[in-house]
Every structure is written in structure tokens, then in C-alpha cells.
N, C-alpha and C positions, 0 to 999 in steps of 0.2 A: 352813307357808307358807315359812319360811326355806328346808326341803329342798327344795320347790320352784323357787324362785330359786335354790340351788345349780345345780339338775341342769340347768336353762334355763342360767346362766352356761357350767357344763362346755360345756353342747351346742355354745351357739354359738362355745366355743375352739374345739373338737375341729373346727367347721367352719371358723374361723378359716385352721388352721393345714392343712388338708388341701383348699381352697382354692389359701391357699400353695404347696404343695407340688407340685399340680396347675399352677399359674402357672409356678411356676421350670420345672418339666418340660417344657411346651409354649409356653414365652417364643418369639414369634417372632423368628429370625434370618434376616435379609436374605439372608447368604448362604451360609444354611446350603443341601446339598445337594438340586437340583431334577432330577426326571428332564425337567423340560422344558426344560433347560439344557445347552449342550452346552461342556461345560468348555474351554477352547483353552490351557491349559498358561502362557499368557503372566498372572504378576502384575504387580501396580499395588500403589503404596503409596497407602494411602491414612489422612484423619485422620478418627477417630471421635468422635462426639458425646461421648467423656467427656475429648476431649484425645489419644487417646492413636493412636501410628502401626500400623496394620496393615495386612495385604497380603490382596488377595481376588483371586479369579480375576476375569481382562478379561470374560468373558463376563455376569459381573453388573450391569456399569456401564451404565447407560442410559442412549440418545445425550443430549444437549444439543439442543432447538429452534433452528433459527438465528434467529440475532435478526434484526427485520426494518430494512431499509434504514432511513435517517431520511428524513424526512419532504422533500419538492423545497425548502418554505420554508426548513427547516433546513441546508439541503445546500448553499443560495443563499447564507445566511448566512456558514459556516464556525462555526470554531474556535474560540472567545470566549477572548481574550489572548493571540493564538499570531502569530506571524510567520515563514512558512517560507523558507528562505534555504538553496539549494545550490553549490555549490563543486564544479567539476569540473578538479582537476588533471592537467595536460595531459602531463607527463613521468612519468606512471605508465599511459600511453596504448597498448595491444600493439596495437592494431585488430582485437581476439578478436570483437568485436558480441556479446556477450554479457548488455549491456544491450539490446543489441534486441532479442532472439531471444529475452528474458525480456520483456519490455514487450508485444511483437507476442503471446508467448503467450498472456499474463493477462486482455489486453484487445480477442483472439479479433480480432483487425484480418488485413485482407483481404489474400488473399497479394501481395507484391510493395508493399505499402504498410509504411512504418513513421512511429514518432513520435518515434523518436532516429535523427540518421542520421550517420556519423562520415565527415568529410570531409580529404581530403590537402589541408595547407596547408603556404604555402611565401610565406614573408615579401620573396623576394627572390631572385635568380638564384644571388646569394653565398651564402647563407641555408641552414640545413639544414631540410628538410620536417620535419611532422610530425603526427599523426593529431588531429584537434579533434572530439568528438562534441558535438553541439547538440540541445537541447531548445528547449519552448518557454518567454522568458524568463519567465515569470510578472511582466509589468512593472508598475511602482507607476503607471503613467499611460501604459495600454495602447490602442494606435489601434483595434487591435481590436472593442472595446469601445464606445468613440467610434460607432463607424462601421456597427454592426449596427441595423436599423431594428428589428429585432422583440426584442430583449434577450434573444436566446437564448445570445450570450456575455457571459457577468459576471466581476468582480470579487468576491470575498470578504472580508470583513475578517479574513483572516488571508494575506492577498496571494494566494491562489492565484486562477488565472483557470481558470474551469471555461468545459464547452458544452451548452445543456440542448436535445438533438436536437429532442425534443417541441416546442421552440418557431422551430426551424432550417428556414428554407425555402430554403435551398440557392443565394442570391444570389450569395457569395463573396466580399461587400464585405469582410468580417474578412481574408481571406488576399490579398486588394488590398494593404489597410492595413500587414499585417505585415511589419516589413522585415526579419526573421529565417526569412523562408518556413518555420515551423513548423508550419503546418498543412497535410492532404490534407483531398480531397474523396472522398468516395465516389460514383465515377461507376459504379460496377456494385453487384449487392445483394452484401454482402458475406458471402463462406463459413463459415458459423458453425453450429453443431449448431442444431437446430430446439428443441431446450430453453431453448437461450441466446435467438434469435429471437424467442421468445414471451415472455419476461420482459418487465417495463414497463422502459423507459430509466432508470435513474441515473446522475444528474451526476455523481457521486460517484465510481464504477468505470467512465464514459463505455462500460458496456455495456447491451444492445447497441448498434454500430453498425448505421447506418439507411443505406438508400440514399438517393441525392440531399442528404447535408447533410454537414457537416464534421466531423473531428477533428484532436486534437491530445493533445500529454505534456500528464497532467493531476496531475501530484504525486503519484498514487497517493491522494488524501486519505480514502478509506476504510481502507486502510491506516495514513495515519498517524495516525486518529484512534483506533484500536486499542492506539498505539505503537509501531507496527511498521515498519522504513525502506522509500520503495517498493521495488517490483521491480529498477529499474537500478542502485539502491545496493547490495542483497545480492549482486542476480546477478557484479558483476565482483570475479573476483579479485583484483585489482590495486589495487585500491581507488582507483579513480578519481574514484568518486562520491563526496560527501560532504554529509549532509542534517542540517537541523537547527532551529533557532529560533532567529533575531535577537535577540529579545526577552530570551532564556537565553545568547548571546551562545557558544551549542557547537551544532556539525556534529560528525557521524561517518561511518562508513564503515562500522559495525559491526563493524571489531576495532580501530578509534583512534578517538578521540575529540578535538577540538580547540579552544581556544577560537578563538572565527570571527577576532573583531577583530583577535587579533595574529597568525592566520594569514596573513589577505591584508595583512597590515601586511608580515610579515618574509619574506612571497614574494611581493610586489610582484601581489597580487590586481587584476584589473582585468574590466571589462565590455564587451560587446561594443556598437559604436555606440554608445556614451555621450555623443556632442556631440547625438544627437536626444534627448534628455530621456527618454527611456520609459522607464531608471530600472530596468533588470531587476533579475531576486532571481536569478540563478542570475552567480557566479563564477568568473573563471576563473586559472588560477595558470599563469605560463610555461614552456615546456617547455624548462627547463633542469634541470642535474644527471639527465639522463632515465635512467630504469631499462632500457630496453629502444631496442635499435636500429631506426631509422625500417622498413627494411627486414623485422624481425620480424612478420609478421602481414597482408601484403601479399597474399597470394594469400586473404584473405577480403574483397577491397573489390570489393563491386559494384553496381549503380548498383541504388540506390532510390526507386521515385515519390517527388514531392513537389506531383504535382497530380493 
């Protein structure tokens, strides 16, 4: 009996360990070589399930699903404890439009229309000009808003004022209201690939535009809820733009970073129409100490719809 149980013990080592052996040999490896694989030479680091850094070929990695929009409720809502607040200083101003030509890209807007438009301002005959681009203010007590019968434009609790097309019947009472003329209308369908077209509207990326209803700068907030500065902030070199959180008390530019309060404290930050109360969130700082002469950048000013 014992020999028995021996040789039953032996068996099931010997299978034990040639099992084993059988495993280690044929462990599957992710990326180990596949003829259905066409290798492209470019590696990636990457970190492996035991800690540890190694490099595989780009042809292994498998895309990512894009995550889907949030939800219209969500979108309506904002940011939960966020407060966006930009600053556009005006003596770092070339009149490149390089915010707009990045904003009109992103947000597939119809040619000859834009949603920053940079205007020659001139305080006085004595006065030296100089370039002001404007957005729209995102105001803390927006007429806008007031004045829309169907609440297709909102406010967010993170100040941004969004337009949610799907509910826009093209009256124009909003761009009545606004004494900053920051809004167009879409009086033609507007030129945009037929993939964009057929997406459902987000408030969010204000794409796509719709014919017969309005747009406007909308913070980018798909963008910035990623963490990402919008479009007009990266795109200028100059760093004109500067985006950020009230609430965190710093704007950036993406290569400075500043705190807000003592910026427009120690350059004399001010807003535009501020006796009408509407309370905007965007900044503006004087255009003195100016980096660039008025004359720099003049042969790119040309007239943009604004209705």
C-alpha cells in the first residue's frame, strides 16, 4: 500500500513540475512577437504590472475609447467649486490673431465669422493706439441670460456662460442685450465636414454650429475640465492670454503662472463697462511697458462679422 502511495505521490510531482515547465515555456506575453503585427520602429515607455519601466513597440498599444461628452444636465451645471477668471494683457498684444485662427479652428465656425475679434483702440488723439482682443465677458449678472425666453443661454456655477443650440430659436434678444457685441449669428448653414454636422450639439465644445441660432467664446470648458488651458491661451505666443481659477487665486499662460489678485492689483487690472454692473470674469491689464510696437502686426487687421 505504501508503494502505492509512493508512486501516486512521484506521479503527480513529475506532473507537477512538467506542467510547470510547460507554463513558464508558453506564459503568454503581450508583446511578444505577432505576425499580425506590423512593428513601426517607434517605442513607448511604459509601466508594468510588477512596478517596473519597460519599452514595447507603438504598434502594441491599443487605442483608448473616447470617453463620451457629459451629460446636457451636467454641462448646464459646470465645475463643482471652480470659478474661471481670465486676464488678457494688453501690452503683450502683436495683432498675430493667433487666438483666433486657433478658436475659429477648434470650433469649425464659419468662415468670416469669429468669437475673438482684436480691435485698434485709441484712447485719444494725444494717445498712442493699441490692439484690445475681446471675448465674451463671461458676466457674473449677464443680460444675456435675463433676456433669452427659451434658456438656451445659461450661466454655470463656475461662471462660465454657455449656448445650448438645441434649445436656440434664433430671436437675437441675447445679442440685443450684450453690450460687449460678443456674439454672431449664424445667418448661413455653416461650412463644417459632414461628420462634425452630424454629431448631436455640445454645450460644452459649442460644436456643431447650427444655422439660424447664435454663438459665442465659450471658455473652452471641455477643455478645461480635462485641465487643459483653452485654445486662445496655448495658441498665442506672446502670452497674452492668461486663464485660471478665482477661487485658487492663479491664471497662467502656460509658461507663467501668476497669482490673479496681486496681478491686477500691481498693474492696475480693470474691466470693461464696469459702471453697468454685469460684473465680467475676463481682465484686462494697460497697455503700458508694451513689448511690441503698435505698428507690428497691422497688415493682419481685417474686418470680422460680428453679426
Amino acid at each position: 500500500m505504501e508503494e502505492k502511495n509512493n508512486s501516486r505521490r512521484e506521479f503527480l510531482a513529475t506532473g507537477l513540475m512538467a506542467g510547470l515547465a510547460v507554463g513558464c515555456s508558453t506564459k503568454h506575453n503581450p508583446f511578444a512577437p505577432d505576425e499580425s503585427v506590423t512593428l513601426t520602429g517607434e517605442m513607448v515607455k511604459l509601466l508594468s504590472v510588477d512596478g517596473e519601466v519597460i519599452e514595447v513597440d507603438k504598434a502594441f498599444l491599443k487605442p483608448v475609447p473616447e470617453m463620451p461628452p457629459v451629460s446636457n444636465s451636467e454641462a448646464r451645471k459646470g465645475i463643482e467649486g471652480k470659478k474661471f477668471v481670465m486676464v488678457i494683457d494688453l501690452s503683450r498684444c502683436k495683432n498675430l490673431k493667433k487666438c483666433q485662427s486657433a478658436c475659429n479652428h477648434m470650433h469649425h465656425l464659419h468662415p468670416g465669422h469669429s468669437w475673438i475679434k482684436v480691435h485698434s483702440m485709441q484712447e485719444a488723439d494725444k494717445t498712442a493706439p493699441y490692439w484690445q482682443p475681446t471675448t465674451c465677458m463671461h458676466c457674473d449678472e449677464p443680460p444675456c441670460v435675463k433676456v433669452c425666453p427659451v434658456d438656451a443661454t445659461f450661466k454655470r456655477k463656475d461662471g462660465i456662460v454657455l449656448i445650448d443650440s438645441d434649445r436656440c430659436i434664433g430671436c437675437r434678444f441675447c445679442m440685443a442685450a450684450c453690450p460687449y457685441s460678443s456674439r454672431v449669428f449664424n445667418w448661413e448653414k455653416p461650412d463644417i465636414p459632414a461628420e462634425i454636422a452630424a454629431m448631436p450639439y455640445n454645450s460644452e465644445t459649442s460644436v456643431p454650429q447650427k444655422l439660424g441660432t447664435v454663438g459665442k467664446c465659450d471658455f473652452c470648458p471641455d477643455m478645461v475640465r480635462e485641465g487643459v488651458l483653452p485654445h486662445c491661451v496655448s495658441a498665442c505666443p506672446n502670452g497674452v492670454f492668461a486663464f485660471g481659477d478665482i477661487y485658487e487665486d492663479t491664471v497662467s499662460n502656460g509658461s507663467e503662472t501668476f497669482r490673479f489678485s496681486e496681478l491686477i492689483k500691481d498693474k492696475s487690472g480693470y474691466r470693461l463697462m464696469e459702471d453697468l454692473g454685469t460684473k465680467p470674469s475676463v481682465y484686462y491689464l494697460p497697455p503700458v511697458n508694451r513689448n511690441f510696437p503698435y505698428e507690428v502686426g497691422m497688415e493682419n487687421q481685417t474686418e470680422i462679422k460680428s453679426e
